[in-house]
C-alpha positions as CSV (number, residue, x, y, z in Angstrom):
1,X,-56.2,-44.0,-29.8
2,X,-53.7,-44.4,-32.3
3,X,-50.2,-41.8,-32.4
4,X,-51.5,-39.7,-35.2
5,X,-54.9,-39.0,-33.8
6,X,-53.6,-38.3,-30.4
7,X,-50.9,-36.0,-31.8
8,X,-54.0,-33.9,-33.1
9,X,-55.7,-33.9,-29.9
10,X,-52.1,-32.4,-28.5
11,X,-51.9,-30.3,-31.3
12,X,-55.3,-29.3,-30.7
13,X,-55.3,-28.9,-26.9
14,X,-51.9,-26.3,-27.6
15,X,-54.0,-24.2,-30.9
16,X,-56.5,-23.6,-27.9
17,X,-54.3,-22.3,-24.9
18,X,-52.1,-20.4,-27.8
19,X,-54.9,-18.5,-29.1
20,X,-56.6,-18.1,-26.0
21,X,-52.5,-16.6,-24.4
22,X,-53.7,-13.9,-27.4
23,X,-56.6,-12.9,-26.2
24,X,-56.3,-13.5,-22.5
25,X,-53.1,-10.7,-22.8
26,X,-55.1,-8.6,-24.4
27,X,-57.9,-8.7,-22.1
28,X,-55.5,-8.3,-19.4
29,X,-54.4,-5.3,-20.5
30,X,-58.1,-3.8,-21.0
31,X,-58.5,-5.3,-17.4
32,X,-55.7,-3.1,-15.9
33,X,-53.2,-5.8,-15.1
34,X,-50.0,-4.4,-15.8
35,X,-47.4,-6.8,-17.1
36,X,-45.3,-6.1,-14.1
37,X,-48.0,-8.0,-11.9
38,X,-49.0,-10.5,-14.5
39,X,-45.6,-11.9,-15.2
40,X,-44.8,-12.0,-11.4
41,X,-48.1,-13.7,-10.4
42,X,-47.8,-16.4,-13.0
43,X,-44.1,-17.8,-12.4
44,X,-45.0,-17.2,-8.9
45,X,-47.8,-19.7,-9.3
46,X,-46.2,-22.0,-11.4
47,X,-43.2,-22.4,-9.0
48,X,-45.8,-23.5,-6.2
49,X,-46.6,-26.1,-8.4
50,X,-43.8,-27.2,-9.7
51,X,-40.8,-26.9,-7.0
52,X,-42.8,-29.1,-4.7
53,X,-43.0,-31.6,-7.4
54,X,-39.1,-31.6,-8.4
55,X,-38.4,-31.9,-4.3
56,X,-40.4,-34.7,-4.6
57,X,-39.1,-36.8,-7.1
58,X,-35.7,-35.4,-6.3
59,X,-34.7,-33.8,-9.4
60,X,-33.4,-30.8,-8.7
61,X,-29.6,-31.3,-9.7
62,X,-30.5,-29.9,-13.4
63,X,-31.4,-26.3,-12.2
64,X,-28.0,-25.4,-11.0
65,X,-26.5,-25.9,-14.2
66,X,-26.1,-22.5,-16.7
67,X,-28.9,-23.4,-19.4
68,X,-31.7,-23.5,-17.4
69,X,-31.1,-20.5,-15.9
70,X,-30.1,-18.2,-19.2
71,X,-33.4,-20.0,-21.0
72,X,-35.7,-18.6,-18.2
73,X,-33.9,-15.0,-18.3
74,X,-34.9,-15.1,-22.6
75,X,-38.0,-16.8,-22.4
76,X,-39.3,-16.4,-19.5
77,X,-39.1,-13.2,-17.7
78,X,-37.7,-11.0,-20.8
79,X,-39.7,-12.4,-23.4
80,X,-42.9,-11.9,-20.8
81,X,-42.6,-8.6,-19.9
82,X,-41.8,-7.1,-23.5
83,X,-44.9,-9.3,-24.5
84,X,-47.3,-8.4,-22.4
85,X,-46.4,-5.3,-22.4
86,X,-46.8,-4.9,-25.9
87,X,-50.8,-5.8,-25.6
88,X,-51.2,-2.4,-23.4
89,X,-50.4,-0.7,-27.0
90,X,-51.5,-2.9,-29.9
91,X,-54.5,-5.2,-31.0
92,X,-54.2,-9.1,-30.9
93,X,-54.2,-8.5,-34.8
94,X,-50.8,-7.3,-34.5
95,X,-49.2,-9.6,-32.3
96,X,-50.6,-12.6,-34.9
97,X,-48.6,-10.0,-37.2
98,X,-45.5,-8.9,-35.7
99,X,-44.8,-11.6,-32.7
100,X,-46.4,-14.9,-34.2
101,X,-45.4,-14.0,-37.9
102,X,-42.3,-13.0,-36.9
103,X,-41.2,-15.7,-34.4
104,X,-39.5,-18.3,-37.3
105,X,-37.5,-15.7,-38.9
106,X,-36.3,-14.5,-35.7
107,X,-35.7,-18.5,-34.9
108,X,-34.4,-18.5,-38.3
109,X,-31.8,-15.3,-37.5
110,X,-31.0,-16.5,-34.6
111,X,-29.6,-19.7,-35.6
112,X,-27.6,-18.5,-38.8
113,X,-26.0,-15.7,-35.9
114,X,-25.6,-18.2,-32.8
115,X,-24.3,-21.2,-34.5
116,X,-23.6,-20.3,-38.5
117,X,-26.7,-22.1,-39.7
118,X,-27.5,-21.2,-43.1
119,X,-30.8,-20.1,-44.6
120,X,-32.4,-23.0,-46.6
121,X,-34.6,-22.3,-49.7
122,X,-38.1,-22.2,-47.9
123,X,-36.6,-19.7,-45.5
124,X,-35.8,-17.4,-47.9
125,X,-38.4,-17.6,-49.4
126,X,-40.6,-17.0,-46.4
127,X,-38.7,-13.9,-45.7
128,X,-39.7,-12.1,-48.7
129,X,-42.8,-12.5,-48.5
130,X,-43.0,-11.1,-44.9
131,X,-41.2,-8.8,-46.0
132,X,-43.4,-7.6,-49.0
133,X,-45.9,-7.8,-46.7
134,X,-45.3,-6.2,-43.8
135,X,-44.0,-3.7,-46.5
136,X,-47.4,-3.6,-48.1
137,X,-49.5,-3.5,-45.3
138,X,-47.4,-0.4,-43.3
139,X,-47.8,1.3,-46.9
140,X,-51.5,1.0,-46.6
141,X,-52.1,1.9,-42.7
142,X,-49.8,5.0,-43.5
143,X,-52.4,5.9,-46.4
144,X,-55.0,5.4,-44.0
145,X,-53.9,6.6,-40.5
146,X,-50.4,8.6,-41.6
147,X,-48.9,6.2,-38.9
148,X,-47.4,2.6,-40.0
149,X,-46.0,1.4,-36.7
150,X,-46.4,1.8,-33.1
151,X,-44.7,1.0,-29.8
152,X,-46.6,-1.9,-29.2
153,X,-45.6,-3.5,-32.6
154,X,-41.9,-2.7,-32.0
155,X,-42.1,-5.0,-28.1
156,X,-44.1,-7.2,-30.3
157,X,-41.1,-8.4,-32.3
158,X,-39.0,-7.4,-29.7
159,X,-40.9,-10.1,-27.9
160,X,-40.6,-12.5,-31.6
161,X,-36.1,-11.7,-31.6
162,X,-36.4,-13.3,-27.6
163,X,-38.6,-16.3,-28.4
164,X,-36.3,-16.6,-31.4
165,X,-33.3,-16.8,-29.4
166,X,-34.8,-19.1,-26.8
167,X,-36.2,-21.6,-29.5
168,X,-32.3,-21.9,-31.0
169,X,-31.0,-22.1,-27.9
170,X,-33.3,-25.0,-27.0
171,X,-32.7,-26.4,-29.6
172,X,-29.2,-26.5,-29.1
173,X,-29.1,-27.5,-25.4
174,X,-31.2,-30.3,-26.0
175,X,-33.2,-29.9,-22.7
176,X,-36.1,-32.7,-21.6
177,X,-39.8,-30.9,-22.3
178,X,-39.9,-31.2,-18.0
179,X,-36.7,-29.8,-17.4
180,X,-36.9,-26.9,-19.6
181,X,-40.7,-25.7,-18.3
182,X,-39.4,-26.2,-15.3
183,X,-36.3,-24.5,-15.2
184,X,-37.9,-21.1,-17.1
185,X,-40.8,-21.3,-14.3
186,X,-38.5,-21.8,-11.2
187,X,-35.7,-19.4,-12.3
188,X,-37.8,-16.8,-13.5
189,X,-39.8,-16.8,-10.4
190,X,-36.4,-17.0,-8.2
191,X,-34.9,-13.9,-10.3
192,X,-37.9,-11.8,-10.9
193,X,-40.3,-12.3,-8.2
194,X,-37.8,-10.4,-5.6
195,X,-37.2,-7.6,-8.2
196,X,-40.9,-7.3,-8.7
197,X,-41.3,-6.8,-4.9
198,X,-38.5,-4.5,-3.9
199,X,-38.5,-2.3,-6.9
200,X,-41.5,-2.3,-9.5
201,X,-44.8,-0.9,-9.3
202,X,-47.4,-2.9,-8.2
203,X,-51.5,-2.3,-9.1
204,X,-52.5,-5.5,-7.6
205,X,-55.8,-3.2,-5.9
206,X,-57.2,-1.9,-9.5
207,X,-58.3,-5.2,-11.4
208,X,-61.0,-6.9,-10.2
209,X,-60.2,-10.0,-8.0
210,X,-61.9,-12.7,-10.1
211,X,-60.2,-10.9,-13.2
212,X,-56.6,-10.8,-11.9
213,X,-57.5,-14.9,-10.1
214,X,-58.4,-15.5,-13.7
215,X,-55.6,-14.4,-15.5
216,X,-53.0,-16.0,-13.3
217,X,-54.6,-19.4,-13.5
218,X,-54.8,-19.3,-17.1
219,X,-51.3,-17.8,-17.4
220,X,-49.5,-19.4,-14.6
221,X,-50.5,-23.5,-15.2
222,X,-52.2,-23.6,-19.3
223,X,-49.6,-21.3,-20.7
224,X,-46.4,-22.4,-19.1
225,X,-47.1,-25.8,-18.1
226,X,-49.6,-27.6,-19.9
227,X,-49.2,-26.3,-23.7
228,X,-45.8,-27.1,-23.1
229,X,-45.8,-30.7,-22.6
230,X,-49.2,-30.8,-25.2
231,X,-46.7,-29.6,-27.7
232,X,-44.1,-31.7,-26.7
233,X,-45.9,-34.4,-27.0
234,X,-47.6,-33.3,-30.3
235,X,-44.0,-33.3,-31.8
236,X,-43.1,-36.6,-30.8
237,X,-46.3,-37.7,-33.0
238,X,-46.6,-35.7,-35.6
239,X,-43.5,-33.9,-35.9
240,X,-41.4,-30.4,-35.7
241,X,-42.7,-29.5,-38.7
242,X,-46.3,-30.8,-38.6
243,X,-46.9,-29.6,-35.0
244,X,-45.3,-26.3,-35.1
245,X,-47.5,-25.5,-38.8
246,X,-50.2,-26.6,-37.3
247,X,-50.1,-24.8,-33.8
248,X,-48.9,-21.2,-35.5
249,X,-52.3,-21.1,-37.3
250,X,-53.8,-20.6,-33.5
251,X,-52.8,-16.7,-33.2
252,X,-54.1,-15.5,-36.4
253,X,-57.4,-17.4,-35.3
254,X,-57.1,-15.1,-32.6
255,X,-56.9,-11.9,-34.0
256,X,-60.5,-12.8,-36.0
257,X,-61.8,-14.0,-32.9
258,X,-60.9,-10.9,-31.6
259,X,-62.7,-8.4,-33.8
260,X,-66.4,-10.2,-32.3
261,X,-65.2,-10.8,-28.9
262,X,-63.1,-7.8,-28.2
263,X,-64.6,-5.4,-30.4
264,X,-61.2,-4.9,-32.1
265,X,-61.3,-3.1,-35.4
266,X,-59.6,-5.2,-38.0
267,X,-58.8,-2.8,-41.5
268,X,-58.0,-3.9,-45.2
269,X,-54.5,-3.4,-44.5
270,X,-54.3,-5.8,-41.6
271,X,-55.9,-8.6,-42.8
272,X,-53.5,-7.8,-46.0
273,X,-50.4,-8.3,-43.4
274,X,-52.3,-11.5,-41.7
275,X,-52.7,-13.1,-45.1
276,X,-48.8,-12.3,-45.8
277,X,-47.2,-13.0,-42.5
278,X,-49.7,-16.0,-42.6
279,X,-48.4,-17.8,-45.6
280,X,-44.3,-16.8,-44.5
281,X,-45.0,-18.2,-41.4
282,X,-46.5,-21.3,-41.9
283,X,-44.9,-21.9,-45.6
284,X,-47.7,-24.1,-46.6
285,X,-46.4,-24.8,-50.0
286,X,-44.0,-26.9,-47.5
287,X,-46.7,-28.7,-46.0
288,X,-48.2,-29.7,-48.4
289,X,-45.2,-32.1,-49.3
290,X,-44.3,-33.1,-46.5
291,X,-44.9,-36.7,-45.6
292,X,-45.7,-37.4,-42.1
293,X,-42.1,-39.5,-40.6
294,X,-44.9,-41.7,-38.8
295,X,-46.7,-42.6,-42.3
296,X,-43.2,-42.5,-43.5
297,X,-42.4,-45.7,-41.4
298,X,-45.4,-47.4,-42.3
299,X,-44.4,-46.7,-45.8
300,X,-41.0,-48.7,-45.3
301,X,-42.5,-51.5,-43.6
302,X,-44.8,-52.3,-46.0
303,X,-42.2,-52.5,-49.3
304,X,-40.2,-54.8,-46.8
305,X,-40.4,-58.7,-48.0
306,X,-42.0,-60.5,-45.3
């Protein structure tokens, strides 16, 4: 299979473990799982799979340095807890809105406060257009409810400012796709797990078994391990830019998925908002000209003399 295609499958493989994190938080919620558990249970699980391996290939010198360590406190447990949280109070329609929408102007933020990087053109552009829609759409659901916004939107991008944070600092850091998935997994569980058992409620007894099983399988190896190296490895083929437009489409397939499958109600001012936070999100005018850096190569070769 040639890099392209197999960047797709990647970038196919991630769309389906994003989209299914939406839903599968949701359902947890409606299940009873309390984001206390669910966060617990799924580094838990993921650091049974991957300390052993680490051991093993001896390659553990990397998680006693700072980064590791302050990315799993943002993106791990934090960023987990005000996330999941956030689905025992809102709709996956709003966390396509108000985490996924939200999470490259947060990214964006982030970088201009953390390390002075200036908004380009397409940012700012993106960020009025959220803005007018966000704008638009709470305008509408206050006509129609009297309420615009709700606790579960504000964890929501809460949840979005975290990611944001994490992504720059990533970024930044320049950590291996391994040593990053690993580190958030094995420091979050080291940090939280403890916490979780000495001090925070537990309702472990009131989901069903195969529910709670379930939910920390999906949670505990798709989410954190294997749509991280899938997108990894769909950004080494395709690109940053390519990959992450791409990928972002998978929550807003969500929130329509949801409407059938959850029997969530889905009004004329949220698909307004989808739409809007949509179009900022994935800037698609952007997209559309951008060459792919593989073809791009291809391009070069070809005008060389032989």
């Amino acid at each position: 299979m040639q890099p392209q295609k197999q960047g797709y499958l990647y970038v196919l493989i991630t769309m389906c473990i994003w989209g299914g994190f939406t839903l599968a938080a949701r359902l947890s919620a409606s299940w009873g799982i309390s984001a206390w558990d669910l966060t617990a249970l799924r580094f838990l699980l993921a650091f049974a799979i991957l300390m052993p391996i680490l051991i093993y290939k001896k390659d553990t010198a990397f998680l006693w340095k700072k980064e590791p360590f302050i990315l799993a406190m943002l993106g791990g447990v934090i960023y987990c807890l005000s996330a999941y949280s956030a689905f025992h109070y809102a709709p996956a329609a709003h966390a396509a809105i108000f985490l996924n929408g939200c999470i490259p102007l947060c990214t964006a933020a982030a970088a201009y406060v953390l390390f002075q990087q200036a908004f380009d053109r397409h940012t700012w552009i993106s960020l009025i257009i959220m803005l007018a829609s966000i704008g638009a759409m709470s305008l509408l659901l206050y006509m129609q409810t009297g309420q615009a916004f709700g606790l579960g939107d504000l964890l929501f991008f809460i949840s979005a400012v975290w990611w944001g944070i994490f992504t720059v600092l990533l970024r930044q850091w320049k950590l291996s796709a391994w040593h990053a998935m690993s580190g958030v997994a094995i420091w979050s569980a080291v940090i939280y797990v403890p916490v979780y058992l000495l001090f925070l409620p537990k309702h472990l007894s009131e989901p069903a078994p195969v529910h709670l099983i379930a939910q920390v399988l999906f949670h505990g190896i798709f989410v954190v391990i294997i749509a991280t190296l899938t997108y990894i490895e769909a950004i080494k083929r395709l690109g940053a830019f390519k990959a992450g437009s791409i990928v972002t489409l998978a929550p807003f397939i969500a929130a329509i998925l949801a409407v059938p499958l959850l029997h969530e109600p889905l009004s004329g001012a949220m698909v307004f908002g989808l739409i809007g936070m949509g179009i900022g999100a994935l800037q698609p005018w952007r997209w559309l000209m951008h060459q792919d850096p593989l073809q791009r190569q291809i391009d070069r070769q070809k005008q060389q003399p032989d």
